[in-house]
C-alpha positions as CSV (number, residue, x, y, z in Angstrom):
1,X,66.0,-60.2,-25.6
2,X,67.2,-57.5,-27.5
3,X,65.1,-56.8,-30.5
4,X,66.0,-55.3,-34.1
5,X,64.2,-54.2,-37.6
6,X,63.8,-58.0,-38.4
7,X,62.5,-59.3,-35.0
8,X,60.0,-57.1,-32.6
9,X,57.5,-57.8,-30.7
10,X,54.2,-57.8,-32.2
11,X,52.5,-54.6,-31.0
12,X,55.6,-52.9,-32.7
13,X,54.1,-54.6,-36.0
14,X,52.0,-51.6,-37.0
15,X,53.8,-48.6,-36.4
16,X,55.5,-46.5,-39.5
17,X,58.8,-48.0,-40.1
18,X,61.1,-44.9,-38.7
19,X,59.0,-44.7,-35.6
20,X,59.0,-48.5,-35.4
21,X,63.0,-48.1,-35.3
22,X,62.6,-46.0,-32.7
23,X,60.6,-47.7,-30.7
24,X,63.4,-50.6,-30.6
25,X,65.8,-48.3,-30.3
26,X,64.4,-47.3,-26.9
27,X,62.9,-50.8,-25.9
28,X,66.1,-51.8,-25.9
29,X,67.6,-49.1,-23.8
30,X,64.6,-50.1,-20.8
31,X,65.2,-53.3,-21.3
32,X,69.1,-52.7,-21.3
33,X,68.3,-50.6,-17.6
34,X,66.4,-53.3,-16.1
35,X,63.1,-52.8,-16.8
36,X,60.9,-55.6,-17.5
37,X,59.5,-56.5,-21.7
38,X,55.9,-55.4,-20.9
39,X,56.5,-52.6,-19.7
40,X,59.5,-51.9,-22.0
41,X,57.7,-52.3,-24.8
42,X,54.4,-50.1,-23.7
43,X,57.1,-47.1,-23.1
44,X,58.8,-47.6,-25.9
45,X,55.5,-47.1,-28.2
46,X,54.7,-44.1,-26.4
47,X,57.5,-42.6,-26.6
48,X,58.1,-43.8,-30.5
49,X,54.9,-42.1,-31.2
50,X,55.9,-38.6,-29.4
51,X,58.5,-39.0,-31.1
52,X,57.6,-39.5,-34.4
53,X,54.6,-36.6,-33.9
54,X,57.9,-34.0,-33.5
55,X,59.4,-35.2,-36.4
56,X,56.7,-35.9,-39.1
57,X,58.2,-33.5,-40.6
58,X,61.6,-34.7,-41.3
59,X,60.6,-38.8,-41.4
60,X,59.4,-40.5,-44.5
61,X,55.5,-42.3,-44.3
């Protein structure tokens, strides 16, 4: 099920809120390429919080 800022999965609930986007953002695309929720969602928090550690510069707290 395709998730947005309203409704994400739990462990999504205490991430920053622009690298919580992002980590929908890409759950979404795995889940969108087949890959199962679990796993979805544990590479889309990874990769959220590379993310975010590139950018916390130009990303609000």
């Amino acid at each position: 099920m395709p998730w947005d800022s309203d409704y994400y999965p739990a462990a999504m609930r205490n991430l920053p809120p622009a690298v919580r986007e992002k980590a929908i953002e890409i759950a979404n695309a795995l889940l969108k390429a087949g890959h199962e929720e679990g796993a979805a969602i544990r590479i889309a928090i990874a990769q959220a919080h590379r993310w975010g550690a590139r950018h916390s510069n130009t990303i609000a707290p």
